[in-house]
N, C-alpha and C positions, 0 to 999 in steps of 0.2 A: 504494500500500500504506500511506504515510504517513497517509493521508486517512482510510484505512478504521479506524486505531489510532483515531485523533484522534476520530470520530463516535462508536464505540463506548464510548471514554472517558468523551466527553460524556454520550451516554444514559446509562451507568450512573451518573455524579453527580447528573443530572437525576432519573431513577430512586428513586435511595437517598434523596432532597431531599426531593420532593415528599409523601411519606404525611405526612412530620414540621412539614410546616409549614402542609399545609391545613386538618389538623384540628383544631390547636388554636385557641380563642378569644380566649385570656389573653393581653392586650398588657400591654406593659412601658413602663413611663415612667421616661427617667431625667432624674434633678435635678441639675445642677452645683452643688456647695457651695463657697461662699469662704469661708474658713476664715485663721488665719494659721500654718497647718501646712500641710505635706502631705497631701491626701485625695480619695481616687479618690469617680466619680460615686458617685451610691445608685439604685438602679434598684427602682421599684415596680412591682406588678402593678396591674394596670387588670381589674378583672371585670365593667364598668357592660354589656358586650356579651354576657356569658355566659349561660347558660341556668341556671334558678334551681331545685333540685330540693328540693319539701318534703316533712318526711321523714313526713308523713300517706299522703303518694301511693305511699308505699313499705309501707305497714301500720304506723303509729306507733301507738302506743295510750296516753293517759296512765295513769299506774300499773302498766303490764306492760314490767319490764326488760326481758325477753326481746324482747319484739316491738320495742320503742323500740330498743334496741341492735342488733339484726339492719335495720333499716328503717335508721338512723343510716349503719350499715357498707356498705347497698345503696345509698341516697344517693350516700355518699363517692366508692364505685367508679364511678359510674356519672357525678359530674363530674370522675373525675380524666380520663376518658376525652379530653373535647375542652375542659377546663375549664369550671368552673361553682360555681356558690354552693348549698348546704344551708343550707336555712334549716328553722328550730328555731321553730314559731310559738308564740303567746301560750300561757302554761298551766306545769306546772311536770313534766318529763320525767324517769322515773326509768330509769338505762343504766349499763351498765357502760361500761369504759374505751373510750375514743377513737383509733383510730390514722387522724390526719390523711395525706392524699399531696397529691404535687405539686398544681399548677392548680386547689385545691379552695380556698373562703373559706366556713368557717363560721358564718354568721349570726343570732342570735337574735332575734326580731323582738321589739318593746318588750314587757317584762311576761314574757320569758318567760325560764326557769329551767331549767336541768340539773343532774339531781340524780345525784351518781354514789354510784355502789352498791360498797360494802367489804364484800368475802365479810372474813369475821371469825374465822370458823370454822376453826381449826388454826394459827392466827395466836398468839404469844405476844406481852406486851409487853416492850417496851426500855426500857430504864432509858439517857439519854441526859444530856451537860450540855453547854448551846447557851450561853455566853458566862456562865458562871458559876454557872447555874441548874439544877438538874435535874429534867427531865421525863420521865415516862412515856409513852410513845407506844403 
């Protein structure tokens, strides 16, 4: 009876383990630092093995937030899945806001630009003072 616990156990850790660790691609590199403090490792991701999504292949369009932004957000999703790079190629992308996830590296390829887009519209300005000075924002 002991045996049957013990096996059952096993397969369900083995179970519960294995979705989470086959699909992702993101490895981790860590670096020991010597320091003359105290300070734990620093652990990088490594993306060189991931699959690279450009956000053309998603329907990017230059000049259309709409589509750049929607294409940008289908990208994201789609390497946060098993990890992966969005890359941003040459040219200059107008989009609204960005919500980065896990396992994702976003990359812009030389020469290229993201332009973000400020709805303006029902927005008042601030009257603000940053270290003495005062600004309108």
């Amino acid at each position: 009876m002991k045996t049957i616990y013990s096996f059952t156990f096993l397969m369900t850790i083995v179970t519960c383990c294995i979705p989470t660790q086959a699909g992702n691609k993101v490895k981790h590199q860590t670096i020991k630092v010597s320091a003359p403090f105290e300070m734990p490792d620093i652990t990088t991701p490594d993306f060189s093995r991931c699959r690279r999504f450009d956000i053309t292949s998603f329907g990017a369009v230059k000049g259309d937030k709409e589509k750049t932004s929607a294409a940008i957000a289908a990208a994201i999703d789609k390497a946060n899945k098993k990890g992966g790079v969005v890359v941003v190629p040459q040219g200059e992308w107008l989009t609204k806001k960005i919500h980065l996830k896990s396992n994702v590296n976003l990359h812009l390829d030389k020469d290229a630009v993201l332009l973000f887009f400020r709805r303006s519209q029902g927005l008042s300005a601030r009257r603000t003072h940053h270290m003495g000075r005062l600004r309108v924002l």
